[in-house]
N, C-alpha and C positions, 0 to 999 in steps of 0.2 A: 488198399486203394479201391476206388469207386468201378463198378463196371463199363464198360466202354458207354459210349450215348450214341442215344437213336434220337428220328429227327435228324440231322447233322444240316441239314440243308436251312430248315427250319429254326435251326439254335442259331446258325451261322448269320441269318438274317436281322436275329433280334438283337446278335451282339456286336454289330455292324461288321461283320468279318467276310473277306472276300476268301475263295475257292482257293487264290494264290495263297492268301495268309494263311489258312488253313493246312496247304500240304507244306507251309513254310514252319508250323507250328508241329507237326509231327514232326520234319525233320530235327526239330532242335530237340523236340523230346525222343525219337526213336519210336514211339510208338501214340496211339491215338488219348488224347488229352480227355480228361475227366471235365463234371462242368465249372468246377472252382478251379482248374486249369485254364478255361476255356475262357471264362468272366475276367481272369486277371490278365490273359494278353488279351482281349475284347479292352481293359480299361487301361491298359499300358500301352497299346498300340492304338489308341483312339488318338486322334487327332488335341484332342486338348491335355492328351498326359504326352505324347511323344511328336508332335509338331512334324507329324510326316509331308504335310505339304509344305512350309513355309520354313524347314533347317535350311536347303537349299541357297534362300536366301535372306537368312539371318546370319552365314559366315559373311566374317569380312566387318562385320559391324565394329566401328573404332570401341577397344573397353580399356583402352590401360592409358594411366596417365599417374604421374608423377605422387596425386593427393586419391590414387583411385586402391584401395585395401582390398575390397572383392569386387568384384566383377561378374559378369552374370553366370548362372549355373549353380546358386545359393540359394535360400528363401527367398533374398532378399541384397541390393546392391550395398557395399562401402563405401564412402569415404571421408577422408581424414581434415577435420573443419582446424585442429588445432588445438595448442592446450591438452593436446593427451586423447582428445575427446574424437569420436566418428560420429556422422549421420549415417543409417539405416533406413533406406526407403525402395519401393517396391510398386507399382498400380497392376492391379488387375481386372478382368471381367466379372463380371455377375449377369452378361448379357437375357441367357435364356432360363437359367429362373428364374431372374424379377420378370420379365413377360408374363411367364405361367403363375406366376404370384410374388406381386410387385414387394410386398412388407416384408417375407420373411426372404424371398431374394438377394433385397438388397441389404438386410441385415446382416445374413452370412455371408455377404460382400465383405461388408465392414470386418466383421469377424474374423474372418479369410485373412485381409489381408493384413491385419493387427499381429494375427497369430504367428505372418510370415515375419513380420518385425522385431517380435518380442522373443521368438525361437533362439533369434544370435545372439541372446542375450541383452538386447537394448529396452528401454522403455520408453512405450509410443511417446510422443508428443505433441504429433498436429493429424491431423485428420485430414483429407481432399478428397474432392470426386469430379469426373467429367461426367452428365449426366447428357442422351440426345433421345428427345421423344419427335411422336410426327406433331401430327396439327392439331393444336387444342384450343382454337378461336374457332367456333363456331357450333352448329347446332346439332351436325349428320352423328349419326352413329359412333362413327372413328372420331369425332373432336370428342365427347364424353368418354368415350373409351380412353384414350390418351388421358386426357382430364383426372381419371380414374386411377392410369398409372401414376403419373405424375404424384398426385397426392400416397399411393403406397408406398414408392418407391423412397418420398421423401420423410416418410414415415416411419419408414427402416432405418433408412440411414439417424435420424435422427434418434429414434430410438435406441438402437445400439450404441451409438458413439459417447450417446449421453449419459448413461448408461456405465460405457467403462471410464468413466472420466477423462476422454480423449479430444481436447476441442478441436470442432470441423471449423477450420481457419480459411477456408475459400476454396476454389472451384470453378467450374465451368454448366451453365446450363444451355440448350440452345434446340430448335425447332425445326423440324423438313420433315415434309411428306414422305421422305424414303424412308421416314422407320415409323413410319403407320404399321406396319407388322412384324419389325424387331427394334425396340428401345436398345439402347447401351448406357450400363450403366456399369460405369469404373470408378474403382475404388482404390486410392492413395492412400500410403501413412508411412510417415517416417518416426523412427525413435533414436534416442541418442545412447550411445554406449563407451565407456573409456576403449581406447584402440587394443590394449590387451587384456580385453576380458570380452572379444566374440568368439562365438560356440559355431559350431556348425554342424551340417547333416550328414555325422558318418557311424558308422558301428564299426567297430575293428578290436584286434584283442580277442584273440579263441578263448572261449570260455565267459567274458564277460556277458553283465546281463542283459536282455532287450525288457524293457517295462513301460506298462501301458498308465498313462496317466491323464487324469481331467474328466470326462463325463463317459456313462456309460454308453453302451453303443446300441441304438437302435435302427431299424427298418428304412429311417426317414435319409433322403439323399441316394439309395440306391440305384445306381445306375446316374448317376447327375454325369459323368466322366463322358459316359458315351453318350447321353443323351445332349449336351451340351455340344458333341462334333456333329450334329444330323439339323439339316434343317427345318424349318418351321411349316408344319399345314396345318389346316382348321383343327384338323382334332386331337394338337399339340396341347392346346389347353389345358386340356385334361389332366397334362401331365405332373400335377402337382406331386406325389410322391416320389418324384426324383428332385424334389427340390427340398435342401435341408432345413432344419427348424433349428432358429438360434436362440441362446440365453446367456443373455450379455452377461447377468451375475454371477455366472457360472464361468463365464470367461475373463470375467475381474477375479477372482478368487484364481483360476488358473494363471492369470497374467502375474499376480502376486507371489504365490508358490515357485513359480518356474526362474523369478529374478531373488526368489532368498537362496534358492539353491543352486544358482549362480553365483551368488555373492559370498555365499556362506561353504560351500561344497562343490566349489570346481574343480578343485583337483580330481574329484572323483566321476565329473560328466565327460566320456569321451564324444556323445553328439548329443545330438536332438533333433527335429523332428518334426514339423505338421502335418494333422491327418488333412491333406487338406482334398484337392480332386482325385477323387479313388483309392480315399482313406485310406486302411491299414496295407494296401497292399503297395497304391506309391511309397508311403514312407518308408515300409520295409525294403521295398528293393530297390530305393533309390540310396539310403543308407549302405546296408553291403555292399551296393553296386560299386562304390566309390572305392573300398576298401579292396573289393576283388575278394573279401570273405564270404563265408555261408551264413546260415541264419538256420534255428532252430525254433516253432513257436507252436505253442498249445493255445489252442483257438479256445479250447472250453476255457481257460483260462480267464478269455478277456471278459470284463464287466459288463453286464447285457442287462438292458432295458426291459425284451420283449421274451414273451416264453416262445419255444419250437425255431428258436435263431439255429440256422447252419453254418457249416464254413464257408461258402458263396455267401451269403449273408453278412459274416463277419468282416471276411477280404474287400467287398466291396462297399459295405455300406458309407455312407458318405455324414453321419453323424456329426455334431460340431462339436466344439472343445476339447479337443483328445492332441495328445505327442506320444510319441515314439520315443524313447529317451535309452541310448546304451551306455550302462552306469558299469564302472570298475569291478570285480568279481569281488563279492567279500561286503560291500557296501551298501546293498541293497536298505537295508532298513532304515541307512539317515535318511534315503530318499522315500520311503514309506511315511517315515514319523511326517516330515516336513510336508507330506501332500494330503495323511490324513489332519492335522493341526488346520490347514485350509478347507476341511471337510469335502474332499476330492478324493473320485475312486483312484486308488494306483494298484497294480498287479506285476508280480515276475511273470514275464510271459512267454519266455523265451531267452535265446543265448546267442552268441556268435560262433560258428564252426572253422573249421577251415576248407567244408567240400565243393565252395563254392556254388550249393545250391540252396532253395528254400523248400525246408520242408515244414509241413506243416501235420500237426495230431492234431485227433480228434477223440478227446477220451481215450487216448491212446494209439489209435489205430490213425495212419496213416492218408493226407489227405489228400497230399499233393507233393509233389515231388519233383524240381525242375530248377535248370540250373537258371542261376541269375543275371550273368552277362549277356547270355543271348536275349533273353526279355529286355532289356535296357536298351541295348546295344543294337540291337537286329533288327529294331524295327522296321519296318519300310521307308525307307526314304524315296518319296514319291517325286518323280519330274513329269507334273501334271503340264499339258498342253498349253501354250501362253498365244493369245490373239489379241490384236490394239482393238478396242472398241469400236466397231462403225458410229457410235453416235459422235465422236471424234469431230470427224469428221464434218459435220452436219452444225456442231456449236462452236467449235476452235476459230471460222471464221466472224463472228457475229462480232460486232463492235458496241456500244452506247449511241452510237448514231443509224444503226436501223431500225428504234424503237423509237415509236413517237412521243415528240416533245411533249414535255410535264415541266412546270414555268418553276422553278428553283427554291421559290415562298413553299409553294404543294406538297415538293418533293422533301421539306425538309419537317414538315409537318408530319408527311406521313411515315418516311424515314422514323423518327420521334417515337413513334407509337411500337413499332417494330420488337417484337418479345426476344430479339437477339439483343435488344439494346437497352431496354428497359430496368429497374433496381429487381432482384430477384427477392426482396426481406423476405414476401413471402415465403419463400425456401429455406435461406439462411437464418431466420430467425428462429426457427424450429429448430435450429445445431444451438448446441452451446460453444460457445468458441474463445468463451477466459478462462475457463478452467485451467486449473492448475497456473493463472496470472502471468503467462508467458506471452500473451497474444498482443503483437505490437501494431500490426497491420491487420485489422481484421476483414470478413467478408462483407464486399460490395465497397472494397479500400478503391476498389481500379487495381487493375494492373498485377505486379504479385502480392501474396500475404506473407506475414512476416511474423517471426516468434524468436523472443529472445531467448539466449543459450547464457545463463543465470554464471554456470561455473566457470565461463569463462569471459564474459561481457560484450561478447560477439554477437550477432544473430544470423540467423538462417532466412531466407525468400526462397518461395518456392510458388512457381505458375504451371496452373493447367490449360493447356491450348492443342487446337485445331480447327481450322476452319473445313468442313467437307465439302465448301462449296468450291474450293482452289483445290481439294485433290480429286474434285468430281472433273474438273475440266483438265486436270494437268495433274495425276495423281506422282510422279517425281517431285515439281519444282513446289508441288501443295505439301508434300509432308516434309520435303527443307522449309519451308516457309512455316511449318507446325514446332520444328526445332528452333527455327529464329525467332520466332513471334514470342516462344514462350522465355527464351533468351533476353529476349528486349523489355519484358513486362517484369523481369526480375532485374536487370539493368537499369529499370526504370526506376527504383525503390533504395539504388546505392550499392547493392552486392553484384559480385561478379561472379557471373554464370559458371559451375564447374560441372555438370554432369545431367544426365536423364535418367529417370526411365518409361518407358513407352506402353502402351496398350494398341496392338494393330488387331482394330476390329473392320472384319471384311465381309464379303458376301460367299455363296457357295463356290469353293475351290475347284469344283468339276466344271465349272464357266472357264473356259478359258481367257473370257477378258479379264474375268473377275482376279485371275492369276497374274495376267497380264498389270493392271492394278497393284495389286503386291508386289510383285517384282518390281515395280518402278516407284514405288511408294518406300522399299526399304532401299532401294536406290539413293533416294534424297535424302532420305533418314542419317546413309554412310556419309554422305557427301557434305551436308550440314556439319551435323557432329564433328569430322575433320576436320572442316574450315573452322570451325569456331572452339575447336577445343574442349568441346563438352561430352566425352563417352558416354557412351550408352553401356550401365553398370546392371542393368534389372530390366523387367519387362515379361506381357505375355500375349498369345496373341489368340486371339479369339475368332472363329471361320465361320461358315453356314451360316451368319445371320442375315436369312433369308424365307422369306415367307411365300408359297407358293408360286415361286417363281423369282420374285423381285429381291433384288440383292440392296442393301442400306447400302447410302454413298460410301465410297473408304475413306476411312476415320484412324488414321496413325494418330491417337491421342499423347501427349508429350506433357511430363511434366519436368520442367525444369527445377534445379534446385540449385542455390547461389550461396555466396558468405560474402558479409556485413560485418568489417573488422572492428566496428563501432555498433553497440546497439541504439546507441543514442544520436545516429546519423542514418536510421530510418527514414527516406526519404517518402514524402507524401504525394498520393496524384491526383489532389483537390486544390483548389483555389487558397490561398493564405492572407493576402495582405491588399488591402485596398492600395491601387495605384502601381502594383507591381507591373511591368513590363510582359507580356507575352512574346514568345517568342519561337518559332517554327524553325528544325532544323532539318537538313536535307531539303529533298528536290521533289516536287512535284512533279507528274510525268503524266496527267492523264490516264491512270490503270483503272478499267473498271470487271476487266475478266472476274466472272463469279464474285463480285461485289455483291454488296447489301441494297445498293440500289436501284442493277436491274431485278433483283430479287422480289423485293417489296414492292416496288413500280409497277415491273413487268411480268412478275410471277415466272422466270427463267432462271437459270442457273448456266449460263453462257459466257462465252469469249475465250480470250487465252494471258497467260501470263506472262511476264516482263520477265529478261535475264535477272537471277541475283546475285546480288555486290558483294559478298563477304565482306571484303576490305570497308567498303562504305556503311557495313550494320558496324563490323566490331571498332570502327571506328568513332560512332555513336555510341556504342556501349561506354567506350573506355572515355569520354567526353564526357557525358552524364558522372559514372563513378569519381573521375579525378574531379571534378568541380565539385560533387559535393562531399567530397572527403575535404576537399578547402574549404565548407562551408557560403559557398555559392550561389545555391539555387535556395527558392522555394521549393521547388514543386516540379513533378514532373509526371509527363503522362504520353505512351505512345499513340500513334495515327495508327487507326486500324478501320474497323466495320464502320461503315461513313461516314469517312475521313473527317475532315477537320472541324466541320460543322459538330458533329456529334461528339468526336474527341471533350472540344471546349464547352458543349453543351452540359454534357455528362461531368464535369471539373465544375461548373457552374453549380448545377443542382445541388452536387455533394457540399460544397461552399456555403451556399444562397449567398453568393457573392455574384453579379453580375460580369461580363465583358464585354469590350469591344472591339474588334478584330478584323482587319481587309487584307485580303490575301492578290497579288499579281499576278492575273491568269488571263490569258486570250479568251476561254471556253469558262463561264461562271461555274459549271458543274463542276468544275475543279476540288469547288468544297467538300467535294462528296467521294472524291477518287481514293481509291487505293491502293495509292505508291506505297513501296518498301521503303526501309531506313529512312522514317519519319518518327521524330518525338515534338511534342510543346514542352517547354518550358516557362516556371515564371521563377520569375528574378528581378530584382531591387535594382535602380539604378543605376546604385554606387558599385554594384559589381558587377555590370554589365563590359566595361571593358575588360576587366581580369578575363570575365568567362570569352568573353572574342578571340583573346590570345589564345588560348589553349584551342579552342573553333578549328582558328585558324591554322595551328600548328599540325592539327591532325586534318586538315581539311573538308572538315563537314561546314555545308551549305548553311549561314543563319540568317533569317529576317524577321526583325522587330514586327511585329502584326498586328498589335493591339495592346491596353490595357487592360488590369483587371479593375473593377468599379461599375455602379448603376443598377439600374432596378430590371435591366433585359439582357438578351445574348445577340449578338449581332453579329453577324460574318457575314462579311460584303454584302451581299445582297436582302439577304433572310435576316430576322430576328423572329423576339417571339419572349412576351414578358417571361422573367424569371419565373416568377409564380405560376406560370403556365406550365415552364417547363416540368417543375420540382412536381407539379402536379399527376404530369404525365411520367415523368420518370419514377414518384416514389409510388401512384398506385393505380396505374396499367396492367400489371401482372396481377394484382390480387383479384382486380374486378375480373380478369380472364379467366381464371382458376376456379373461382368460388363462382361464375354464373348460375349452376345446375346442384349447388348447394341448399 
């Protein structure tokens, strides 16, 4: 074993460890930790490997339902679409390495979170991202900077996905000054898998072997674990070498390997394994940990990139393409042949004991030594200080009428222009998103994207959503509204919402509003999810994104995932048929708390939000699905970022089909409100009574508002030629982005 360390005060600081952790750390070893001791509870007790601020309140979060296989505490969430068959999906962060370097960030985003998919044995299928930058309209320093991320970031992403042949089927892009010093950038994928042939992360079996397989391990990522729970100052920058370096070919070739020897040789995998944050040393002791086994491993053993690597080096490095894989004793070389055949390092690198500790050699000698339940187990589970915001106070009261009048023509022009609202191609056109010919709904469809499931004639919807401007002012009733919104946008499309999984990106945890925030934000999260029947199966949660001070608005990112018992009843959220009927369901109510229009208008992020109706959303849900399972609708599209104006405007473009549409409202800015449990719909005459009946049977609000037809878009007051609009919707964003090109 290593000599005791000096410094301790000085180690203690770089590996973000407190004085308590420290003498919590001797206690569990009995005596003073070595520094590959030291670095592995420093990366097991960081905040982003062991969720000491936010376990508190992630229990209680609904995970089981009837069609739900796994649940959270996997790589990656289950469940059961049918036909034999599961979906496999998972979002994660890449918050604070794509800042410190937007391209290779958000690539091992992607890669990340592929690898958490492809681990259970599934093969991806659709790619997603929620992407939030600050402000990249203008000239200052920080709009070029943004500008700058924006184009690596989607750089990355597009690189890698394309890459592994995984198409990015949609997403979410969207803009605020609060992450002028921390972008978020999340990364979805799900893959599909028969229901008995998922793998999971465990070692067990004294004697079997632990083998290291996929690329060899270098320097790059070191320290990404801890350095991802600390937040942001100026001369964070810098910190490019904790952020890992990816090769998508190198993760195709691994993705392929790991599903022939699932397919071919499962009897013989008893888990598997992503090196994912704080590489070899999460996988390993998140493996034993399950089993309550020991673990044995020879560090010279693992396949090394760089010369003069140590065993702190190895345990932590944060390297991409690598698993962990505990293969049956006796077996080893099928799984050698099969991963060299892929031209992939694989190595025995180890075994399972029963002393329930991990020990680790080095050349034989002795590296570390410590048992593995308490590292897992013991972490701190922190009850940080919770405070309600004073600025609360200060915005909850403000209404749409203490802001001066802007005449409804103006407001819907500028509205228009709005880079929340506008066609992103620019971004999306850069994903490949047919590959592999599954893409039925693709990006900039509206609403959710959709990929059919071939073996069994089904399809999958899935949407990414949150609005941070509704959980800046009401962060509870803002992340239920992040689960319904993205509920509704897959309702929209024909499938019926079964499940989530979340990404809760927040600010620094030692704010106690900032906690306060969290606590009320996975508050709504529980409360959604239970009304509406959709668990929360996966998920991760991302803290300190915060830059000298300022915390990014909280962001419970949600993606929804649905089934389409038809893939051929894909329902579309663009215009279809000249002369069809337009038609608004639900209530208008005047909402404009944290709207898009005092935003854009007033440059505020104000007011407060309306109770929400469960009864009144899943009662639109299930009205949309049974009508067009009957064959019913065109088209449908929900009321969201300003409202009804922009809904229909946005359905026009994508058409170049015109409308005409008058809405009954005392107050004309109605056009622009946004009320809950709203969708349009358009539908054909002749089935406009059939669809009334069913309206009315489950009680949702409908009013005929318009036709579709003509060369403009008109709602009550405003219009505004077609051609103007398609003009401003399809290249607004490009001319933003490329100014400084």
């Amino acid at each position: 074993m290593s000599k005791p360390l000096e410094n301790i005060e000085g180690l203690l600081k770089s590996h973000k460890l407190s004085d308590e952790d420290y003498q919590h750390i001797k206690q569990i070893l009995e005596r003073e930790p070595n520094l590959v001791e030291l670095g592995i509870f420093s990366a097991m007790w960081s905040e982003h490997c062991s969720y000491k601020s936010s376990t508190k309140y992630l229990r209680g979060f609904p995970t089981k339902a009837p069609w739900v296989i796994q649940g959270p505490g996997e790589n990656a969430g289950v469940i059961d679409i049918g036909g034999g068959y599961a979906a496999v999906f998972k979002m994660e962060s890449h918050n604070h390495p794509s800042f410190i370097e937007p391209f290779q960030g958000a690539a091992t985003g992607v890669g990340g979170i592929l690898r958490d998919v492809f681990t259970m044995g599934a093969r991806p299928i659709a790619n997603m991202n929620a992407l939030r930058f600050g402000s990249i309209d203008g000239n200052s320093d920080i709009n070029k900077y943004q500008r700058h991320l924006v184009r690596g970031v989607v750089d990355g992403i597009g690189s890698y996905g394309n890459c592994m042949g995984v198409p990015t089927i949609g997403g979410e892009v969207s803009f605020d000054e609060s992450y002028n010093g921390n972008i978020l950038v999340n990364a979805f994928a799900l893959g599909l898998v028969k229901t008995d042939e998922i793998f999971l992360g465990i070692a067990e079996g004294i004697g079997n072997s632990v083998m290291y397989v996929g690329s060899k391990t270098g320097r790059d990522g070191l320290g990404g674990a801890v350095m991802s729970s600390d937040s942001f100052t100026e001369e964070s920058k810098s910190l490019r070498p904790t952020v890992q370096v990816g090769d998508p070919f190198t993760e195709k070739l691994l993705l392929e390997a790991c599903l022939e020897l699932f397919k071919t040789k499962k009897e013989i995998v008893v888990g598997i394994q992503d090196m994912g944050a704080a590489g070899l040393t999460s996988s390993a002791f998140e493996m034993a940990g399950k089993s309550a086994a020991g673990m044995r491993m020879n560090l010279d053993k693992v396949p090394a990139r760089e010369e003069g690597m140590t065993p702190y080096d190895f345990m932590l490095s944060e390297s991409q393409e690598r698993m962990l894989v505990c293969i049956k004793k006796g077996r080893e070389q099928e799984v050698i042949d099969i991963f060299e055949k892929w031209d992939l390092d694989v190595a025995i690198i180890g075994e399972v004991t029963d002393t329930g500790c991990m020990e680790l050699f080095w050349h034989g000698d002795l590296a570390c030594d410590m048992p593995i339940a308490p590292v897992s187990e013991e972490a701190p589970v922190l009850d940080r200080p919770v405070s309600r915001p004073e600025y609360l106070n200060e915005i909850n009261g403000i209404t749409v009428d203490d802001y001066s009048s802007i005449s409804d023509q103006v407001a819907f022009e500028k509205l228009l222009t709005s880079l929340e609202i506008v066609d992103k191609a620019w971004v999306y056109e850069q994903y490949d998103s047919m590959v592999q010919t599954n893409t039925v709904k693709h990006p900039g469809s509206l609403d959710a994207s959709c990929i059919r499931i071939k073996e069994t004639g089904k399809a999958l919807a899935m949407s990414a959503d949150c609005n941070p401007r509704y959980c800046y002012i009401d962060p509870y009733k803002g992340a239920a509204l992040a689960v319904m919104e993205s509920g509704r946008n897959v309702a929209m499309s024909g499938a019926v919402p079964k499940a989530i999984t979340d990404c809760l990106n927040f600010g620094n945890p030692e704010n106690p509003e900032v906690m306060w925030q969290f606590a009320e934000a996975c508050g709504g999260i529980k409360e959604a999810c239970a009304e509406l029947s959709t668990p929360v199966v996966s998920g991760n949660v991302s803290l300190y994104n915060e830059t000298n001070g300022k915390s990014v608005f909280p962001t419970p990112a949600i993606v929804m995932v649905g089934i389409n018992d038809d893939e051929n009843k894909v329902l579309p959220s663009s215009l279809q048929k000249e002369g069809s009927l337009v038609v608004l369901l639900g209530k208008t109510t005047g909402q404009f708390g944290g709207s898009l229009y005092i935003k854009k208008l007033h440059g505020e992020t104000t007011g407060s939000l309306a109770d929400i109706d469960y009864r009144a959303e899943l009662n639109l849900w299930k009205l949309i699905i049974d009508a067009n399972t009957k064959g019913l609708l065109e088209s449908a599209k929900d009321v969201n970022l300003g409202g009804i104006a922009i809904a229909l405007s946005k359905m026009a473009a994508l058409s170049s089909m015109g409308v005409v549409a008058s809405i009954k409202s005392s107050d004309s800015r109605d056009i622009f409100d946004e009320s809950q449990h709203r969708a349009i719909i358009e539908i054909g005459k002749d089935n406009w009574d059939d669809f009334k009946v069913i309206a009315d049977e489950l009680g949702v609000p409908t009013d005929i508002i318009g036709k579709v037809g003509g060369e403009k878009v008109k709602v009550s007051s405003v219009e505004l030629a077609l051609e103007d609009i398609k003009n401003i919707y399809f290249n607004r964003f490009a001319e933003v982005i490329e100014q400084d090109l």
